[in-house]
N, CA, C and O atoms as a GROMACS GRO file, in nm:
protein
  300
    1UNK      N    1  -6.224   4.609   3.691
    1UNK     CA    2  -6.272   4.473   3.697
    1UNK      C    3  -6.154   4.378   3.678
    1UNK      O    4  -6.093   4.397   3.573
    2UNK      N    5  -6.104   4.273   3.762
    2UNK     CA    6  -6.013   4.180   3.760
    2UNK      C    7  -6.086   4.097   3.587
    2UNK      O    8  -6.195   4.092   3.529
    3UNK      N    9  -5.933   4.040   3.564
    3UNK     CA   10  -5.900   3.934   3.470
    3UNK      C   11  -5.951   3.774   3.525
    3UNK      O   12  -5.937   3.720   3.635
    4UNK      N   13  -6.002   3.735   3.423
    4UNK     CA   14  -6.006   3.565   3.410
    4UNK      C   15  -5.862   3.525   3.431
    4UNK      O   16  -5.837   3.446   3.521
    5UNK      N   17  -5.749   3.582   3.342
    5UNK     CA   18  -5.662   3.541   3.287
    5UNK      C   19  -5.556   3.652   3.255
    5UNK      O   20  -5.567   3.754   3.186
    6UNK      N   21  -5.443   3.599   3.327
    6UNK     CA   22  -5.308   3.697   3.308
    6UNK      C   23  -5.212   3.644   3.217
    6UNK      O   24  -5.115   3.622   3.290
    7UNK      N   25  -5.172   3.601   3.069
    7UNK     CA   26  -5.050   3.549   3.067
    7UNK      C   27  -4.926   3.666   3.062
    7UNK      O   28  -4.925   3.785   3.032
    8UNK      N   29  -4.815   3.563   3.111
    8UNK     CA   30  -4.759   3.738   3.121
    8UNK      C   31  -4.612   3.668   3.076
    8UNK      O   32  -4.607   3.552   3.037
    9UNK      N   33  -4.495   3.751   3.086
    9UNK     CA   34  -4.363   3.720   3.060
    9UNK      C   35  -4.344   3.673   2.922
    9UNK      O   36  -4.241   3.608   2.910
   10UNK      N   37  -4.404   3.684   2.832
   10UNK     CA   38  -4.395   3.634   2.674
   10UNK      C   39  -4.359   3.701   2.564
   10UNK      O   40  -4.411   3.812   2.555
   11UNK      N   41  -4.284   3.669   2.474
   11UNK     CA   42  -4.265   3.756   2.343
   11UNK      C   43  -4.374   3.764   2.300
   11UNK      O   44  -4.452   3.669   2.304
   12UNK      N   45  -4.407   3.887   2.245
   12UNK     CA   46  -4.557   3.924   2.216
   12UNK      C   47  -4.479   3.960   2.070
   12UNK      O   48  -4.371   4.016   2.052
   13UNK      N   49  -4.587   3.900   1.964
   13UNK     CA   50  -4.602   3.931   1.811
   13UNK      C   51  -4.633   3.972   1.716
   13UNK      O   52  -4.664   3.898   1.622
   14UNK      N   53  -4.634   4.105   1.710
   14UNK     CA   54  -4.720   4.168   1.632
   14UNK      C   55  -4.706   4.119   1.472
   14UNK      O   56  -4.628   4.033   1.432
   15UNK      N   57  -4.816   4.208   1.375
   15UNK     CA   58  -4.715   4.220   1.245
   15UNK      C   59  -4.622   4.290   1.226
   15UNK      O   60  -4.560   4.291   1.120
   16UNK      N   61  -4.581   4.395   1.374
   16UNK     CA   62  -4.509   4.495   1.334
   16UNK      C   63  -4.388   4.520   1.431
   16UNK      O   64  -4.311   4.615   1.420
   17UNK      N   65  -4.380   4.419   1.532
   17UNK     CA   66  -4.291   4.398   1.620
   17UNK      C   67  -4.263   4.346   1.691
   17UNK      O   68  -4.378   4.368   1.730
   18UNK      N   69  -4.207   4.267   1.787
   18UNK     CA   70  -4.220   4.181   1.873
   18UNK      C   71  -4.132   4.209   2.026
   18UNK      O   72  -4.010   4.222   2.029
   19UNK      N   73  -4.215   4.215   2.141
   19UNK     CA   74  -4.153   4.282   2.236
   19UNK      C   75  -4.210   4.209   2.360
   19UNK      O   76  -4.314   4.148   2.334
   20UNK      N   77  -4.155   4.196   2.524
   20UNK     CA   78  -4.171   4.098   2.625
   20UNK      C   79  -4.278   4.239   2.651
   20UNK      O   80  -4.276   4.362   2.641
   21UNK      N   81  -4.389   4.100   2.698
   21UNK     CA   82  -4.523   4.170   2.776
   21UNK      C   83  -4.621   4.055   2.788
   21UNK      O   84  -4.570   3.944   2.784
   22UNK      N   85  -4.726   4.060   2.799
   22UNK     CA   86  -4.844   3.970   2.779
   22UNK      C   87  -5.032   3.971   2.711
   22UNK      O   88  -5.078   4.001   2.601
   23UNK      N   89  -5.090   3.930   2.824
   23UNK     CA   90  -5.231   3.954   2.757
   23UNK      C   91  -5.286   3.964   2.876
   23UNK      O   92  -5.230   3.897   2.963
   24UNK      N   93  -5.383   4.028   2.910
   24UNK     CA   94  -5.554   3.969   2.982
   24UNK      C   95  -5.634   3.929   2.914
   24UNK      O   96  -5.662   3.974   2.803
   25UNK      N   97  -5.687   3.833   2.972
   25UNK     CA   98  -5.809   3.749   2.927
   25UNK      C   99  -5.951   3.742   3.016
   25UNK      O  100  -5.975   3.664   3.108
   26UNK      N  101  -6.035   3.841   2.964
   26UNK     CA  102  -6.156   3.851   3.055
   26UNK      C  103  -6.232   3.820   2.970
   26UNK      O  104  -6.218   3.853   2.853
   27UNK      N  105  -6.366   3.719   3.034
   27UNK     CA  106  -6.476   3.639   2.963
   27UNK      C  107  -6.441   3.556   2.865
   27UNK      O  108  -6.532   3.534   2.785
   28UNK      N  109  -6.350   3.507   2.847
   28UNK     CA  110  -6.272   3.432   2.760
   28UNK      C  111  -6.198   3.500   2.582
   28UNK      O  112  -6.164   3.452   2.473
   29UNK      N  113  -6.204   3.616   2.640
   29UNK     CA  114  -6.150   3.710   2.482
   29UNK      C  115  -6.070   3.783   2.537
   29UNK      O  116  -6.095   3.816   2.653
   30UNK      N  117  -5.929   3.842   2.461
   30UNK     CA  118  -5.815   3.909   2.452
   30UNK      C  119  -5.831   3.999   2.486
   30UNK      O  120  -5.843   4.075   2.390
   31UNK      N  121  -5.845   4.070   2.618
   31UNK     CA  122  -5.943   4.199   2.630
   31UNK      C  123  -5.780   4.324   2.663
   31UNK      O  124  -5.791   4.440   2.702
   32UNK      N  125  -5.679   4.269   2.640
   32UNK     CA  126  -5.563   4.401   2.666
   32UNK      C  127  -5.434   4.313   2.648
   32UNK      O  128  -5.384   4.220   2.711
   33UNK      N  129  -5.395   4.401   2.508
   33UNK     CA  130  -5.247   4.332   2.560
   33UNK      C  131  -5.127   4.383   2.611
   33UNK      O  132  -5.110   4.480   2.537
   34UNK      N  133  -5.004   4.381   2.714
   34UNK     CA  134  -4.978   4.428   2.788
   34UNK      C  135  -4.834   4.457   2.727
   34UNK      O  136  -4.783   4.381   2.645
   35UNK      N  137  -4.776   4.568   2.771
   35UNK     CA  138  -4.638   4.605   2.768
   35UNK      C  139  -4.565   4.606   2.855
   35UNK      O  140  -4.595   4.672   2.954
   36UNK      N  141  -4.423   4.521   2.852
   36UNK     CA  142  -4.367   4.509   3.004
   36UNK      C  143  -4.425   4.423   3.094
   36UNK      O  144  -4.529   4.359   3.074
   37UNK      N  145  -4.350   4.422   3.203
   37UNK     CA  146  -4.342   4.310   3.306
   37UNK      C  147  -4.483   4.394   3.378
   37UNK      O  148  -4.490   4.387   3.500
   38UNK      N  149  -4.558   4.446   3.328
   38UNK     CA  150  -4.678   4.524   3.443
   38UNK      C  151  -4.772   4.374   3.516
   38UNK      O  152  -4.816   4.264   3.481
   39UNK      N  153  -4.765   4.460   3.635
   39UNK     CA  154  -4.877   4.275   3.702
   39UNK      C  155  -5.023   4.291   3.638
   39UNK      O  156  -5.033   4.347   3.530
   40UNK      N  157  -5.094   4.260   3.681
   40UNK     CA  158  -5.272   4.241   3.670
   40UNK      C  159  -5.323   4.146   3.747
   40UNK      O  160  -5.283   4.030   3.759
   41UNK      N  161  -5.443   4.215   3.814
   41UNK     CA  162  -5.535   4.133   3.865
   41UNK      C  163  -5.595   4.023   3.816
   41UNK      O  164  -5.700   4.046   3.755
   42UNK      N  165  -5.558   3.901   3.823
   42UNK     CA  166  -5.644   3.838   3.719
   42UNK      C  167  -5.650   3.722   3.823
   42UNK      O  168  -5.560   3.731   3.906
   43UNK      N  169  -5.737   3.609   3.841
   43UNK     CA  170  -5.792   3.539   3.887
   43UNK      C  171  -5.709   3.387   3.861
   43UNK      O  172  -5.737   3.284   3.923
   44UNK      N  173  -5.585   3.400   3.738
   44UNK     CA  174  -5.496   3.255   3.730
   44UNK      C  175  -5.398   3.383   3.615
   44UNK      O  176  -5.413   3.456   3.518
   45UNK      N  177  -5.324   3.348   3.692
   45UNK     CA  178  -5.154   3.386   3.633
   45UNK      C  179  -5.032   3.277   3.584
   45UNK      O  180  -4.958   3.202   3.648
   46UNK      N  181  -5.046   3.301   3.458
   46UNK     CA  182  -4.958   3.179   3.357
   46UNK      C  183  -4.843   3.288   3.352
   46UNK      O  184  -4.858   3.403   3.311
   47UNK      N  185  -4.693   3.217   3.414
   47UNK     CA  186  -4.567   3.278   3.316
   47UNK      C  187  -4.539   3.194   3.192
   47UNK      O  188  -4.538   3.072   3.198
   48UNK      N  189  -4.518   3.252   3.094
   48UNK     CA  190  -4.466   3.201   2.978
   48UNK      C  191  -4.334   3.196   2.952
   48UNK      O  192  -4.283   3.142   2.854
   49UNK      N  193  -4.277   3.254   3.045
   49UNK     CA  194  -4.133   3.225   3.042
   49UNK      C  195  -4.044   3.229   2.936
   49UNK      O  196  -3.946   3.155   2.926
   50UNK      N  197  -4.087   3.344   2.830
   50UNK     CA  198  -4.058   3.370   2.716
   50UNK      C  199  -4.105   3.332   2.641
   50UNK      O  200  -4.083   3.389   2.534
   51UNK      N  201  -4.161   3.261   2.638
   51UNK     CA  202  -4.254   3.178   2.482
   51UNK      C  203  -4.306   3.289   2.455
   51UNK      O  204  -4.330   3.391   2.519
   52UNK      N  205  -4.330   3.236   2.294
   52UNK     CA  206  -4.415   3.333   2.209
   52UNK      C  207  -4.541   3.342   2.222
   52UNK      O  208  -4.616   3.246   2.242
   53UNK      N  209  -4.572   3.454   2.214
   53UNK     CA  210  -4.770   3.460   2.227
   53UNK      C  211  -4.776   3.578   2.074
   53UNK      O  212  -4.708   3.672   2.034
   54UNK      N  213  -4.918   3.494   2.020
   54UNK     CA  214  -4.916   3.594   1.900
   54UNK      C  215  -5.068   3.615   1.898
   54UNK      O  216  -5.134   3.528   1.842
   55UNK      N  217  -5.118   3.698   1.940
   55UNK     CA  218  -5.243   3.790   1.985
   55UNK      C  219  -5.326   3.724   1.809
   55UNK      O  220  -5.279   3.694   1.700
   56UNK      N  221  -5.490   3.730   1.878
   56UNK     CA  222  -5.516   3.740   1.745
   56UNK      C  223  -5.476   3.626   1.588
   56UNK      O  224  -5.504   3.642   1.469
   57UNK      N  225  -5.427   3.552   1.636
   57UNK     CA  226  -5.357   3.402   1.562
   57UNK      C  227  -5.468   3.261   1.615
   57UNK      O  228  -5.450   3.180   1.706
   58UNK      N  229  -5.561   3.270   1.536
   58UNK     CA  230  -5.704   3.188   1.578
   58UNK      C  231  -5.615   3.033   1.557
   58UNK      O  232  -5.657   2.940   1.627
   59UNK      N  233  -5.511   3.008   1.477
   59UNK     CA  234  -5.497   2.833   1.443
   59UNK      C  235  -5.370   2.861   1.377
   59UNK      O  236  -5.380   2.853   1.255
   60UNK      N  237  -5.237   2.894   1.424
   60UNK     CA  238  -5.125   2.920   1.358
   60UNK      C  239  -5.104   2.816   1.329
   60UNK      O  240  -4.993   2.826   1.277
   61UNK      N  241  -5.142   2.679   1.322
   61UNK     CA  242  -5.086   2.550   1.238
   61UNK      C  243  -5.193   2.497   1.163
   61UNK      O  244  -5.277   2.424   1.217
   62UNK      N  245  -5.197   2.539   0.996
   62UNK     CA  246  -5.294   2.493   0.928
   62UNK      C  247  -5.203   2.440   0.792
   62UNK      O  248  -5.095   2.483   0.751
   63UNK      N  249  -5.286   2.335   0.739
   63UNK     CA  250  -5.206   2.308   0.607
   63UNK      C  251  -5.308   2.276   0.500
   63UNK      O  252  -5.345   2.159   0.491
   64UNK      N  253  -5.357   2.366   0.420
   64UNK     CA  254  -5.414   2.342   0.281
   64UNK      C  255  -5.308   2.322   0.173
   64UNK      O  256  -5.200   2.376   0.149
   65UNK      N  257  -5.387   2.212   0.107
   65UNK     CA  258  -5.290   2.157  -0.025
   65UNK      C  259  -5.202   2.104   0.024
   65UNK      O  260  -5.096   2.145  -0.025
   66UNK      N  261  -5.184   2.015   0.113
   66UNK     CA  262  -5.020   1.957   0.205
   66UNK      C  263  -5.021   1.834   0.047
   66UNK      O  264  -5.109   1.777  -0.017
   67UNK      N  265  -4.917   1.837   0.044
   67UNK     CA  266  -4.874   1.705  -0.074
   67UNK      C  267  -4.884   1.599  -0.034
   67UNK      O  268  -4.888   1.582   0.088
   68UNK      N  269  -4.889   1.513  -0.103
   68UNK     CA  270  -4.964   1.352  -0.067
   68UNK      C  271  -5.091   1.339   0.003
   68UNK      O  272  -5.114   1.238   0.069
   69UNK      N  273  -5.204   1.468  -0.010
   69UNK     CA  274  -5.346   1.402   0.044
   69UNK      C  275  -5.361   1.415  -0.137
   69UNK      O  276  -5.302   1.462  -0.234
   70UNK      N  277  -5.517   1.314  -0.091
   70UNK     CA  278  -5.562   1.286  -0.209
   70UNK      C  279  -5.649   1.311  -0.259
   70UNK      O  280  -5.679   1.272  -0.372
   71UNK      N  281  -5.743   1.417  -0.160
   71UNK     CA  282  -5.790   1.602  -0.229
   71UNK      C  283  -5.754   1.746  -0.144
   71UNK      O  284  -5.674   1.790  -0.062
   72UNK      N  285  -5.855   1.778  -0.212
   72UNK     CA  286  -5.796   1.950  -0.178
   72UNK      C  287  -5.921   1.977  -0.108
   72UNK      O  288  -6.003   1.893  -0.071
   73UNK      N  289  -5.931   2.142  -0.090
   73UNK     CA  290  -6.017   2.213   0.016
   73UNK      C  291  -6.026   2.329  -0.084
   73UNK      O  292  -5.928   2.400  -0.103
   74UNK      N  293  -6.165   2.355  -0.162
   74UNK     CA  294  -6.203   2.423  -0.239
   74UNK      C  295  -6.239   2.638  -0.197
   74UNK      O  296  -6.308   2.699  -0.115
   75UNK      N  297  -6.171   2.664  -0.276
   75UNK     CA  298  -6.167   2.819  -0.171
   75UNK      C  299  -6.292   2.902  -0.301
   75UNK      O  300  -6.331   3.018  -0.284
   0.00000   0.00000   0.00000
């Protein structure tokens, strides 16, 4: 079954390594992530052109407790 979504050419991030490959994206979820320059069928092909892709990273820019707000976010 073809991909929604190919990104490809990207540093991929694990916790445990980081190496050029990409993702498919079928139905809108991470459905394979790829090793190497391999192609895929996918229906829109993004190069990333090295940028980082980090699988699995729902909001890598969050800030609880940032200094100078004038409350917090209760855990």
């Amino acid at each position: 079954m073809g991909a929604d979504l190919y990104l490809k050419n990207a540093r991929v991030v694990t916790e445990n390594v980081v190496f050029l490959g990409g993702a498919v994206v079928r139905s809108g979820k991470m459905a394979e992530i790829v090793s190497g320059d391999a192609e895929a069928d996918a229906g829109e092909v993004i190069d990333l052109q090295g940028k980082l892709l980090l699988p699995r990273v729902v909001d890598g820019h969050v800030h609880f407790d940032q200094s100078g707000r004038d409350h917090s976010v209760p855990f």
